[in-house]
Phi, psi and omega in degrees: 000136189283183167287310204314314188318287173348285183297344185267337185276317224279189189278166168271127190265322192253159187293338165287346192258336156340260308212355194270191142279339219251341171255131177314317187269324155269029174257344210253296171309337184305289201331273202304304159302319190267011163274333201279336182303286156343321188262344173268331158316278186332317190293003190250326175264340166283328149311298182326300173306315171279352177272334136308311199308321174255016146086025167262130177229139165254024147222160192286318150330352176238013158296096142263038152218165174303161160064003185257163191223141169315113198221131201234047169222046191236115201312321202269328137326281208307315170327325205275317192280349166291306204287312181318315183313309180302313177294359170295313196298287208267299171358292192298311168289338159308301159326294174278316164342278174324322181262342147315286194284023155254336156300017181245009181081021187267190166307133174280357181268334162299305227278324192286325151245034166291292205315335185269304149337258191329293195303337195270352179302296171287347139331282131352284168317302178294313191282359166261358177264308187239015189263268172271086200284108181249142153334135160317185294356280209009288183278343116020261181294303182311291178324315168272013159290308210296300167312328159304312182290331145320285224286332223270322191255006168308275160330283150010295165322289192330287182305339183248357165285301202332292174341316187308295205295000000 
């Protein structure tokens, strides 16, 4: 085994070496965090977009056609807008987990496919929620992997902390 192999396999030992590039596992979160940073952007242009398509604007200053009245109920918004709302909910607390439990040290093979797991999970979750609208389960499942996968390192924390308390 070479060294570069060696050094990239062993664990991160100090609390300075967590936080870095130089560890795998918060690199595999970066990665993975801003595509989800990107996919909660978009839903802000995925509103936008749908408030042209249906001519719903809510203040009056975003009337750019005639004969329209402000209107903040129209289903085809709001869907787009429950799911940014949910991805704020689960996404954000999603986030400082994940950087908790990499201050635990974890596998890095593990922790890298919690991190792909989770994101495409939410992925998934838009497009069935405000993209392509599918019949249930569907979004169901996408939505508690990414919450199993919270509690899970939640758990993780907790169990290698507890000792600590």
């Amino acid at each position: 085994m070479s060294a570069t192999a060696s050094n990239s396999s062993k664990m991160m030992t100090s609390p300075g070496d967590m936080f870095t590039l130089e560890n795998p596992v918060f690199c595999c979160y970066l990665f993975w965090s801003t595509v989800l940073v990107v996919k909660m952007l978009l839903m802000s242009l995925l509103t936008a977009v749908q408030r042209f398509r249906y001519k719903i604007f809510p203040n009056q200053e975003d009337l750019f056609f005639k004969n329209l009245e402000v209107q903040f109920d129209d289903p085809n918004v709001e869907r787009v807008r429950r799911a940014h709302r949910n991805d704020m909910e689960n996404i954000l607390p999603y986030f400082l987990m994940s950087l908790i439990y990499i201050s635990t040290n974890p596998n890095a093979d593990v922790a890298c496919i919690l991190f792909r797991v989770a994101s495409v999970a939410r992925i998934i979750h838009t497009l069935v929620y405000a993209v392509y609208p599918v019949p249930q389960p569907s979004r169901i499942l996408a939505f508690a992997t990414m919450l199993l996968i919270t509690f899970y390192m939640a758990a993780v924390v907790a169990l290698r902390t507890l000792s600590f308390i």
